[in-house]
C-alpha positions, 0 to 999 in steps of 0.5 A: 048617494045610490049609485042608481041615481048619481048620473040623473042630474044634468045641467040647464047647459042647453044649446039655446040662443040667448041674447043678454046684453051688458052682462056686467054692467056695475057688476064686476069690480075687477079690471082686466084680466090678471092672469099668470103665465099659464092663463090662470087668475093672479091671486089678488093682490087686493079685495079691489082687484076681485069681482064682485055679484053681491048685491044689497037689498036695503032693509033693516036688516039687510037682505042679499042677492048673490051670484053663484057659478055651478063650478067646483068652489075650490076653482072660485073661492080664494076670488070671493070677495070677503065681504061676500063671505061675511053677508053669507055668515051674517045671515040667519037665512039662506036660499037657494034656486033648489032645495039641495039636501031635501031627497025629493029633488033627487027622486023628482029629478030621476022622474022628470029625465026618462022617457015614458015606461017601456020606451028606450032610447033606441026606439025613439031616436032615427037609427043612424043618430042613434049609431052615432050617439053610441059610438060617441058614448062608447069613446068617452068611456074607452078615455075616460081612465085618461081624464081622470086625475090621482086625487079623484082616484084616491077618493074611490072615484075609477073610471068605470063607476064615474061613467056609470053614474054619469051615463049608465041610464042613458038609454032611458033618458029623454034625448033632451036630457040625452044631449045634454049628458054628452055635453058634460062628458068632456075630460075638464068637467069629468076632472072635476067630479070629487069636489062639491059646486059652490052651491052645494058649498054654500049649502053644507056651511049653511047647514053646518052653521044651523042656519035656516035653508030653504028654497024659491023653485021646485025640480018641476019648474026647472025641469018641464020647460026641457021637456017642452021643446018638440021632438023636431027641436031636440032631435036638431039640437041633439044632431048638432051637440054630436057634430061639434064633439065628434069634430073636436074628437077628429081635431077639426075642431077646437072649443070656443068656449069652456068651462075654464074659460068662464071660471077664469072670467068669473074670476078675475075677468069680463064675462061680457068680453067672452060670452056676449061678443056677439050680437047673439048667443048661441047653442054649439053653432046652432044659429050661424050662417052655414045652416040652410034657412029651415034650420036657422028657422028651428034654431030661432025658434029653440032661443025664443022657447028657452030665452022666455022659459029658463030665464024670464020667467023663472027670473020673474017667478024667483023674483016674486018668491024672493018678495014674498019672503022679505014682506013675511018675514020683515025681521030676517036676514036673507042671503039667496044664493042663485045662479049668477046669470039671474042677476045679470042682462035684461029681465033679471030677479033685480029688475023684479024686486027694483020694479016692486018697489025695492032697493037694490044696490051692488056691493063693491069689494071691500065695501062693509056689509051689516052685520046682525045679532040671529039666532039661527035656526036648523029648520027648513023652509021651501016657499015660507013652509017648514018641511021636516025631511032629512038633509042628504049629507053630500060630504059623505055621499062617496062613503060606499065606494065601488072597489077600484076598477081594473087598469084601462088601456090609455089614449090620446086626449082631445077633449078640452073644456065643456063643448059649448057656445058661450050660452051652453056653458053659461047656462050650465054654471050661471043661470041654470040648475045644477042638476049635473053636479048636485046628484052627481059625484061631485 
């Protein structure tokens, strides 16, 4: 994939306060936390000690709803349970939120993060934010030799090209997408480049075993409500991202949450118990009582735009979009791959296809799924429509390497996990896009 392009994408991992309740209600099977000396999961013992966010639409044949996490799928696939592998390899039909191997999706989501032709970043943003956003910038490019690991490395990936594909074009993005990219630029999510997300996982077997892919959302639908939020809005939440990782840098600070701490209760664990211990959610401590009132107010007001924007109303319209595939197609079998976050809380895909009239139950680990007899078909779809556009092969996307990079002086590491909130990182793997993996080296 063009080095030009490789750093565009970012995640839904936006600081905004969500309020879900009952995350797992019925949703996960497994019970505890099973975890090893070093706070990894214990490999089950059993497929009734794994989680499960595989759910059953009854027809004939069976459709299935499956709840995906935006993470590196070696972190996660040995806690799949079988029988969600099985629903995936028994279905002629696969769909995603994103239609991941169309090009269109990278070229639209270069398009939809920078700003108006002829502005940069330095023009927009007041002076001393600016000034603090480059001194952050330039600090993660001084650690970023440390962070990475021999196995990256050795498939090509150096310092300075990882941080040139993640953050070369940063001067032209909107600060949304701005604030967003410093969030990804953390030593754990850095250690993960090289390794595709599950989705993108899911979408190479699938192509692999000729299935018919497709897609429920199109890179503007997740893309515009982003850039919805006011100027006032963004330029807060920006503020706030850089003084939570500029005191995780100066150690007055540790993250609460991260991306290690969501794997591991995706995993084997609650995520209930992690992310919604609270009566609200929120961005890098975006809503909490040592705010003056006018920035509560602002804070509340990100939560509402984005609780109704990222997630209603795209669970709705994913809803409708999964129904309308189902009626059209009464004699395939379906496995829609979204992020697990749609399915869980209030208001969820679910809940769309329940109040139309459909049956959906959860699939418990072990539980046996039915098998069909398909002939798969390697055309595409998005929306029920064929398209004919070339597949991008993201397995070969780090064949044009750059020559290795000169060595770096060391330095300490303070970074840990993705600097989030419950929400930021939840967003980021479960219910928002995966636009900083998928164009990405990942």
């Amino acid at each position: 994939m063009p080095g030009s392009l490789a750093g565009l994408g970012l995640g839904l991992a936006l600081a905004v306060a969500l309020l879900l309740l009952l995350l797992l209600r019925g949703a996960c099977s497994g019970s505890g936390e099973p975890l090893d000396a070093g706070g990894q999961c214990r490999p089950p013992g059993s497929q009734g000690d794994l989680n499960s966010f595989l759910w059953t639409i009854r027809r004939d044949p069976p459709a299935y709803l499956f709840g995906t996490i935006h993470v590196p799928y070696t972190r996660v696939w040995d806690f799949i349970p079988d029988n969600s592998k099985a629903a995936f390899e028994a279905s002629a039909r696969v769909y995603f939120e994103l239609d991941l191997t169309d090009p269109y999706t990278i070229s639209a989501l270069a398009s939809c993060q920078l700003l108006p032709h002829g502005e940069n970043l330095q023009d927009v943003l007041p002076r001393e934010l600016y000034r603090r956003l480059k001194r952050h910038l330039d600090y993660v490019k001084l650690m970023m030799p440390t962070w990475m690991t021999p196995d990256q490395r050795g498939k090509g990936l150096y310092a300075d090209y990882l941080f040139n594909a993640i953050a070369g074009n940063w001067e032209r993005k909107r600060p949304v997408w701005v604030m967003l990219m410093v969030n990804s630029l953390t030593e754990t999510d850095v250690r993960s480049r090289g390794v595709p997300v599950l989705d993108l996982y899911l979408a190479q077997e699938a192509e692999r075993l000729k299935k018919r892919t497709g897609a429920v959302e199109r890179v503007e639908e997740q893309c515009h409500p982003l850039n919805g939020l006011n100027f006032s809005q963004v330029l807060f939440a920006l503020n706030q991202t850089l003084l939570q990782h500029e005191s995780l840098r100066a150690g007055s600070l540790q993250a609460p949450y991260t991306t290690e701490d969501l794997i591991k209760h995706y995993n084997c664990g609650d995520l209930n118990a992690v992310i919604f211990n609270h009566d609200t959610s929120q961005l890098p401590n975006f809503i909490n009582t040592t705010l003056p009132p006018h920035e509560q107010a602002t804070a509340q007001e990100i939560d509402s735009y984005f609780r109704q924007e990222l997630i209603y109303k795209r669970n709705e319209r994913m809803g409708r979009r999964v129904m309308a595939l189902l009626r059209e197609n009464g004699d395939k079998s379906f496995f829609f791959a979204f992020g697990a976050g749609h399915f869980l809380g209030n208001n969820t895909v679910i809940d769309v296809l329940r109040q139309a009239g459909f049956q959906v139950e959860h699939t418990p680990p072990g539980k046996a799924v039915h098998s069909t007899t398909t002939v798969p078909s390697s055309s595409k779809v998005t929306d029920g429509y064929d398209t004919a556009k070339p597949p991008i092969r993201f397995a070969k996307q780090l064949e044009h390497r750059p020559p290795p990079a000169p060595p770096e002086p060391p330095g300490p590491s303070r970074g840990s996990g993705s600097v989030a909130s419950p929400l930021i990182s939840f967003l980021l793997i479960t219910t928002g896009t995966i636009f900083l993996h998928m164009v990405g080296p990942s």
